[in-house]
C-alpha positions as CSV (number, residue, x, y, z in Angstrom):
1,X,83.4,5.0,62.3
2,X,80.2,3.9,63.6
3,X,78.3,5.9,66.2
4,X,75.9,3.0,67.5
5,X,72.3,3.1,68.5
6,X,69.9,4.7,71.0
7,X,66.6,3.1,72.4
8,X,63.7,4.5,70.4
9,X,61.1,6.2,72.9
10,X,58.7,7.3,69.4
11,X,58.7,10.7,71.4
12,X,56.1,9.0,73.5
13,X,56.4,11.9,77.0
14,X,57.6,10.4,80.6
15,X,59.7,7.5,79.0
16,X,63.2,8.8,79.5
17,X,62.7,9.6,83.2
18,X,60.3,6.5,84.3
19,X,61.5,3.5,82.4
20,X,64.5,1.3,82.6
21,X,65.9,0.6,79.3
22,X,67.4,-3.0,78.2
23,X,70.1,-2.6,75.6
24,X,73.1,-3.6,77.5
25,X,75.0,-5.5,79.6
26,X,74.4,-2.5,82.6
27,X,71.3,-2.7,82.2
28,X,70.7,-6.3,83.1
29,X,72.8,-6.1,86.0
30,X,70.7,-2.8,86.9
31,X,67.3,-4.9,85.5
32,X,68.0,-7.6,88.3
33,X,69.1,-5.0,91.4
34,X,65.7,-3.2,90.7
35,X,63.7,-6.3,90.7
36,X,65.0,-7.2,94.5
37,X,65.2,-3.8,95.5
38,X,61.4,-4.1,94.9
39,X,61.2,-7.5,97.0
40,X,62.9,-5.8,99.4
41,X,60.5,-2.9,99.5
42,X,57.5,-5.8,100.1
43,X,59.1,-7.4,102.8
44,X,59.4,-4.4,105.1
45,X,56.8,-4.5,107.9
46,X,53.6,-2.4,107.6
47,X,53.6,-2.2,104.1
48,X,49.5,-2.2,102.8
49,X,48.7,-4.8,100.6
50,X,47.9,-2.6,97.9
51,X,51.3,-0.8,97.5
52,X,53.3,-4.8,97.8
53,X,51.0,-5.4,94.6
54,X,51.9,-1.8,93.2
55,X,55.9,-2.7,93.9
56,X,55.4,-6.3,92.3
57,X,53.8,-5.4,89.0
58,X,56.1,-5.0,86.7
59,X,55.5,-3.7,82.6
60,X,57.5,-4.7,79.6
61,X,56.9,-2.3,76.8
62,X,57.4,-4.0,73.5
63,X,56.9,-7.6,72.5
64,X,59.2,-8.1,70.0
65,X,62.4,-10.5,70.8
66,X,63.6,-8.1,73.7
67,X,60.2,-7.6,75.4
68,X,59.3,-11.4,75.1
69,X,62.7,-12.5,76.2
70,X,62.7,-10.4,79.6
71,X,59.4,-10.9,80.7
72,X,60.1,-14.7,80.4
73,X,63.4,-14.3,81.8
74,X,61.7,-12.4,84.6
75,X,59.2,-15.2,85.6
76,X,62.1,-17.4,85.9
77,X,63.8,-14.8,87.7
78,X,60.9,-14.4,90.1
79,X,59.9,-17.9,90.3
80,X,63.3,-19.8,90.5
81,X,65.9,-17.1,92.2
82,X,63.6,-14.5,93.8
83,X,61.5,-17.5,95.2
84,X,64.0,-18.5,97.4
85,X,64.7,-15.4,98.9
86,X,61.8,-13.8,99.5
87,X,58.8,-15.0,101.6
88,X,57.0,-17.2,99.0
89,X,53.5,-14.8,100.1
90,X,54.5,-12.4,97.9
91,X,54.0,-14.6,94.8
92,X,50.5,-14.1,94.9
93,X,51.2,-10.2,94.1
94,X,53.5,-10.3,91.1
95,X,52.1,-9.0,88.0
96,X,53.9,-9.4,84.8
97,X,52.8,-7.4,82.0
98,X,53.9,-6.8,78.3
99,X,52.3,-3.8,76.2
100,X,52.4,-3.7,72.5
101,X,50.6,-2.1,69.7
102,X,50.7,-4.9,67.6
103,X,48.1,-7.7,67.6
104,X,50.0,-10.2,68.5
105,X,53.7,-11.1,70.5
106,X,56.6,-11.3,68.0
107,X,54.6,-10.3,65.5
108,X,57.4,-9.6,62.6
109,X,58.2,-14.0,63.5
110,X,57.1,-17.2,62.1
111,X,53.8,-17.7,63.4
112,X,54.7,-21.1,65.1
113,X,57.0,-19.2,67.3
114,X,54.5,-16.3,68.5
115,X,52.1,-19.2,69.1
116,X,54.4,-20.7,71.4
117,X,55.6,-18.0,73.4
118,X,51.7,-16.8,74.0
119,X,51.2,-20.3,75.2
120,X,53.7,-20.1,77.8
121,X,52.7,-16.0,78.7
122,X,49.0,-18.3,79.5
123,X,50.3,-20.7,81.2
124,X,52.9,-18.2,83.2
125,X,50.2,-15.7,83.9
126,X,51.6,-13.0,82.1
127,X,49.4,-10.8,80.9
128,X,49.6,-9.1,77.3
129,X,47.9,-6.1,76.8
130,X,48.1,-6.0,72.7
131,X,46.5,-3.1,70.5
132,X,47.9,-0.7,72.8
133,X,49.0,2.5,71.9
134,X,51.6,4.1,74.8
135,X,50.6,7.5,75.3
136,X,52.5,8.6,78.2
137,X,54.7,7.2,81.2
138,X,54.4,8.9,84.5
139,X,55.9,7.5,87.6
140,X,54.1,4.4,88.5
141,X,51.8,4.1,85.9
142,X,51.6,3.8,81.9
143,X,48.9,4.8,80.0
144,X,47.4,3.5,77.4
145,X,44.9,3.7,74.8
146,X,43.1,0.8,72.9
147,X,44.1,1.0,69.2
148,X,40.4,-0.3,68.4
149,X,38.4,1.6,70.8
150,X,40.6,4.6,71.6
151,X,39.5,4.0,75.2
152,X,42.4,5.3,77.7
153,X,43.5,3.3,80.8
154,X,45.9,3.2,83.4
155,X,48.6,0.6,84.0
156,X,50.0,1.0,87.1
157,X,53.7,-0.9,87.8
158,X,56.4,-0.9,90.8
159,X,59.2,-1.1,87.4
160,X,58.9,-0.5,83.8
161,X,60.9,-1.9,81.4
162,X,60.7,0.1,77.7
163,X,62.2,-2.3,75.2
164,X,60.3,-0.8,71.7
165,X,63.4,-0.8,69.1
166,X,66.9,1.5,69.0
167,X,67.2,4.3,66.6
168,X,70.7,5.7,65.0
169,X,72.3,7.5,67.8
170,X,71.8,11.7,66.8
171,X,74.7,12.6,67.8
């Protein structure tokens, strides 16, 4: 009998209660209602600036094939579906983000496919904020730490998405 697999939150405090996780077929149906529910959120008269930039950031930990795939997936989400929606104004607030504490995106790939999908994070505008250490998720904000410098910074975000690696279920 086979017991399955659990995401793997390396222990790192906050993740359980502030992030989404993406390992199945709920959670992509859960991953799209949040998204809206945040364009909603930035539609709603007399919201600041500020906090419809705060609601459309949104942080994918891990940049392995499940990271990289959903913060693509999520341009094209926001850019194709959302677009149509949603006054087109609020596409100068979304922030796409990916956090990883390798050097590079799909680092354990063939180079020539790592290459390619940082050219397209360019060209989409996501940023990648690589040699980054999680150190704690609180609501609304990851932190991080600089694997090089050990300097600590904030990363605010409206949703956070952990997709790090699963773990044998413990059972």
């Amino acid at each position: 009998t086979a017991v399955g697999a659990v995401p793997n939150t390396f222990g790192v405090p906050g993740v359980e209660e502030n992030c989404m996780f993406f390992k199945e077929i709920s959670d992509a149906a859960r991953f799209r209602r949040e998204v809206n529910e945040r364009f909603e959120c930035a539609t709603l008269p007399g919201v600041p600036r500020e906090r419809i930039k705060e609601l459309l950031t949104f942080v994918v930990i891990g940049a392995g094939p499940t990271g990289v795939e959903l913060a693509a997936e999520l341009y094209d989400m926001v850019y194709q579906d959302v677009a149509k929606t949603f006054p087109s104004r609020l596409l100068q607030d979304v922030n796409i983000q990916i956090i990883d504490l390798q050097e590079k995106i799909l680092s354990a790939y063939d180079r020539r496919i790592a290459e390619y999908a940082t050219d397209f994070f360019k060209r989409a505008n996501i940023t990648c904020l690589l040699g980054a250490i999680v150190k704690e998720v609180k609501e609304g904000c990851v932190v991080i730490q600089d694997k090089e410098t050990g300097e600590v910074k904030d990363v605010p975000f409206g949703l956070a998405v952990w997709c790090t690696g699963i773990k044998l279920n413990p059972l």
